[in-house]
N, C-alpha and C positions, 0 to 999 in steps of 0.2 A: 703294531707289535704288542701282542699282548705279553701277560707276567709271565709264565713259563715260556714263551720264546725270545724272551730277555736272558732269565737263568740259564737257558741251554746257549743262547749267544756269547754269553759271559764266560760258562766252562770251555765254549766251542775257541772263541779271541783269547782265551789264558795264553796257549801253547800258540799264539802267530809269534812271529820274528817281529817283532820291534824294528826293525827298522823301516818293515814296509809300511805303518802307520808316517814313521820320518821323509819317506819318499810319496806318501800320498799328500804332506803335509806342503810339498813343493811343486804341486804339481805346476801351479803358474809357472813358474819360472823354467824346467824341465821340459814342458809336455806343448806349452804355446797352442792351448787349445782353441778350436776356431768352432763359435757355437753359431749352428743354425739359427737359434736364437737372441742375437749380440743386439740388433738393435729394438726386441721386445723389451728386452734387459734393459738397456738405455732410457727406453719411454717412462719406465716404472714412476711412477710417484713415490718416494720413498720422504716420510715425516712422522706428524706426531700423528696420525692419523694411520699409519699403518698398522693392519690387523693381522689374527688366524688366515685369513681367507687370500693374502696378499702374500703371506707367510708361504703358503704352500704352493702360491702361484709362482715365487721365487725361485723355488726347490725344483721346482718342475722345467722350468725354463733352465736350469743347471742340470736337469736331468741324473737328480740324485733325490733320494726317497730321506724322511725328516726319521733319524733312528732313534727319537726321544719322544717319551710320556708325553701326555699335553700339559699339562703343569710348567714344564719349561720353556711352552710355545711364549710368554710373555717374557720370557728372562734373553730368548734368544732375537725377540723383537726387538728389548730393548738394544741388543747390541749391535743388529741391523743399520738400527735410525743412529747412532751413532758412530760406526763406522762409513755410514754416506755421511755426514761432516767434516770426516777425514778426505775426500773426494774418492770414496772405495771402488772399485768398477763393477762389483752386484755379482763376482763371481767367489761361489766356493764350492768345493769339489765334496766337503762330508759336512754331514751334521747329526751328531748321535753321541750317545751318552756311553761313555769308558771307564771302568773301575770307580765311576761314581762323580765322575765329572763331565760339563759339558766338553765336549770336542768339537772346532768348529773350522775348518781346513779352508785357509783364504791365506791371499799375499803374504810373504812373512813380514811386512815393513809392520800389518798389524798386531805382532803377538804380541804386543804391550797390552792392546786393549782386549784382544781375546785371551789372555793369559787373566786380566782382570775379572772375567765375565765364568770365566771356568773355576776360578777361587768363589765368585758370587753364588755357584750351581752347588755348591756340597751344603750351603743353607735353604736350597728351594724342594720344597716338595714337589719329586717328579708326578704328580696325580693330580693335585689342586693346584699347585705355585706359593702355595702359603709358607710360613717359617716352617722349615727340618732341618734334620739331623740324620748323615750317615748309619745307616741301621746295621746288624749282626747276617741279613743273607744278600749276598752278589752284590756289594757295596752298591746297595740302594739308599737312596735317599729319602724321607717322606717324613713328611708330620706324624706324630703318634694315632691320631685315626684314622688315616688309611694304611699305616704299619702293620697296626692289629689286623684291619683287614685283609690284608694279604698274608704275612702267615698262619693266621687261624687259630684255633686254640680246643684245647682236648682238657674233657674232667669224666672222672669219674663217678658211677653211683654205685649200689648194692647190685643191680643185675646188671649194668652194661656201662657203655660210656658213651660222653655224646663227642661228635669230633666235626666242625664246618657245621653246627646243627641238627647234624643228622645222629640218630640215637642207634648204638651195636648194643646186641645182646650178649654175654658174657658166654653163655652154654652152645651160638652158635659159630664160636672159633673152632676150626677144625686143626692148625697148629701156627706160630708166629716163630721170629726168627729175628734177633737183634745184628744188626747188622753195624759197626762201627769206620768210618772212612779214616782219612789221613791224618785229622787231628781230634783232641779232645770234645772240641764245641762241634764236630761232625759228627752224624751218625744217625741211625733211621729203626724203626721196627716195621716189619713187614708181618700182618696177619694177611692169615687163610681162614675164609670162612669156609662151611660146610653146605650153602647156599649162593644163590647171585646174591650182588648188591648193586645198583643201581649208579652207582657215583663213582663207581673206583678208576681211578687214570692208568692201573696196572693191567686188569683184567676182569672178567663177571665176578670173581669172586676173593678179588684179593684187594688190599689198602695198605698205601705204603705211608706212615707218618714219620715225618724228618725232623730232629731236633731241637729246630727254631719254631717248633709251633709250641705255643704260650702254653704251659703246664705239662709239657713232655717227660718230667722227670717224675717230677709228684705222679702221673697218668703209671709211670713204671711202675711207684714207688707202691702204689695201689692193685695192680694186676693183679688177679688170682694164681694161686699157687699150681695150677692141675692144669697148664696149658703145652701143649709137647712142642717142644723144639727150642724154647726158652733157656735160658744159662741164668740158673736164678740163682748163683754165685756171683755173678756178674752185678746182677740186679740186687741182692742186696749188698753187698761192697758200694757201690756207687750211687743208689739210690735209698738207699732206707734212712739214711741218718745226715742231712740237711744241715747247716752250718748256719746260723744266723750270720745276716748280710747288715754290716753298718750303714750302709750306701742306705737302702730302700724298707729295711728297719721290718725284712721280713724273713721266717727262716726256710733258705729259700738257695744257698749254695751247695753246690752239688762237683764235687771234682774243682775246689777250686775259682768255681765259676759260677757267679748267681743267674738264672733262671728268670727272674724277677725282673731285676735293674738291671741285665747283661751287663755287671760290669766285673773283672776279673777282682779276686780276694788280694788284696795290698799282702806285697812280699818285702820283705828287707832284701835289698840288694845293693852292692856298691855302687853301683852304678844309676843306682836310683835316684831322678831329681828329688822324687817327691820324699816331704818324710808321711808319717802315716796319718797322720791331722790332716795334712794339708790334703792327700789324696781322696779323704774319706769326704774333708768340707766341700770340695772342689764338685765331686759328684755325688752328695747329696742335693748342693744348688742347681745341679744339671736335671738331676730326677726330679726335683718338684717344680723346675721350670718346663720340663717337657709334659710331667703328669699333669699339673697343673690339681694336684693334688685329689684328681678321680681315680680311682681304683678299686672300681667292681669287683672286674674279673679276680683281680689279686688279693681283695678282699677274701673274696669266695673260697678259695682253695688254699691260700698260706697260710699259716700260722704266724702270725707276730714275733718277732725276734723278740729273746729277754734282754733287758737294761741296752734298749737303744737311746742313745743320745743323738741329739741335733747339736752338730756344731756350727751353725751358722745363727745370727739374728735378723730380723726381718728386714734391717736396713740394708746388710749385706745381698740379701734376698732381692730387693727394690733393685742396690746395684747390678746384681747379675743379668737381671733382667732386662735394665738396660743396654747393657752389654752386650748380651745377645742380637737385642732389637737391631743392633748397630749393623751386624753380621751381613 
């Protein structure tokens, strides 16, 4: 499964019934499946020694496809070889990644320890396996370098812009069109070129860029004035004038919402645990434990926030880190 037939699976599973995942989740008990293959299953060697290759040999003899990244092929072994200690019987019915967590459809006597294994998957990078963190599109998970790699990232120059690498010329937009979805942090521009272009997933001659690609705003915020079909009321209302971000200490918020750190602008509300220190320390420690303090890209195109402070000390810093590790 690749990454756009994750996102289109994700918007496609938004609108099932809920319940039919609850009834796929019993199937053992309900359905008294009699598999052609019960006593392949039986022979398995299952230990510390089991791999990828055993992995999928499992899957198979369940006669169900593996609907996760390879990143979690180790997360989902680990909890294989531990549920054969429980004396498991080697059947489960789903195994695939839901709203950003492992889902793993086997006897209910064991959702103690798949429910354990499913809290463990919102810190593994579905790509690598390495430490992540729940990302801003189709509750993905992933370390911060295959994050960036997946949604991509757009800047501009004086004739054009570059977007996935590939360099557009300014003069050959034939017209573009802001297109905004159901919420704030949703929304896309669609240009039309006046030529093919080679790479576009719409059409020979059209590129659709969505929101979450790194520099979307400022990319607006730059567009030439003389392109038809554009609402540049719109654009500059929402993009011209950038809020310095406390979080990532770049000016870099747009509607409320930084760009940069994705993290939403701290509000007073009643109902609010946090106060606003605590919000801002909280995820500054989150952003230079995730940056790890590189930032090219954001280098490149932000402007530095005036009179940012750090509210954290390096000790603090040490602790989070640990913390996380723990995760």
């Amino acid at each position: 499964m690749n990454f756009f037939q994750k996102i289109f699976s994700f918007f496609n599973s938004y609108f099932e019934v809920e319940s039919e995942d609850k009834d796929l989740n019993k199937q053992h008990d309900s359905f008294n499946f009699k598999f052609k293959n019960d006593i392949a299953l039986s022979e398995m060697v299952i230990d510390e020694d089991f791999n990828v290759d055993n992995l999928k040999e499992l899957a198979r003899l369940n006669n169900i496809d593996l609907q996760i990244f390879e990143g979690w092929y180790g997360l989902v072994i680990k909890l294989i070889i531990e549920l054969e200690k429980l004396g498991w019987d080697r059947k489960v019915s789903c195994i695939k990644e839901k709203y950003g967590y492992l889902e793993f459809y086997t006897d209910d006597k064991y959702d103690d320890l798949v429910e354990l294994f499913k809290e463990k998957s919102q810190y593994v990078c579905e790509d690598c396996g390495e430490k992540g963190k729940s990302r801003h599109i189709g509750f993905y998970v992933s370390c911060r370098t295959h994050y960036l790699k997946r949604v991509g990232k757009i800047y501009s120059t004086e004739d054009g812009f570059f977007y996935e690498d590939v360099f557009y010329v300014w003069n050959k937009i034939l017209k573009a069109e802001l297109k905004t979805l159901n919420t704030k942090k949703n929304g896309m521009i669609i240009i039309e070129f006046n030529e093919k272009i080679s790479n576009s997933p719409l059409s020979p001659s059209r590129l659709c860029i969505h929101n979450y690609v790194k520099g979307y705003s400022f990319f607006l915020s730059q567009i030439p004035k003389n392109i038809e079909g554009l609402d540049y009321n719109e654009i500059n209302k929402n993009f011209k004038n950038p809020e310095d971000c406390e979080i990532c200490g770049f000016k870099a918020i747009y509607n409320s919402y930084c760009e940069c750190c994705e993290n939403d602008k701290w509000e007073s509300k009643e109902n609010n645990i946090w106060t606003k220190d605590e919000y801002v320390k909280y995820n500054q420690l989150d952003w230079e434990y995730d940056t790890k303090g590189i930032l090219t890209f954001e280098n490149s195109i932000y402007q530095k926030a005036e009179n940012y402070t750090r509210l954290y000390n390096n000790q603090e810093l040490e602790d989070h880190i640990r913390e996380e590790s723990l995760n």
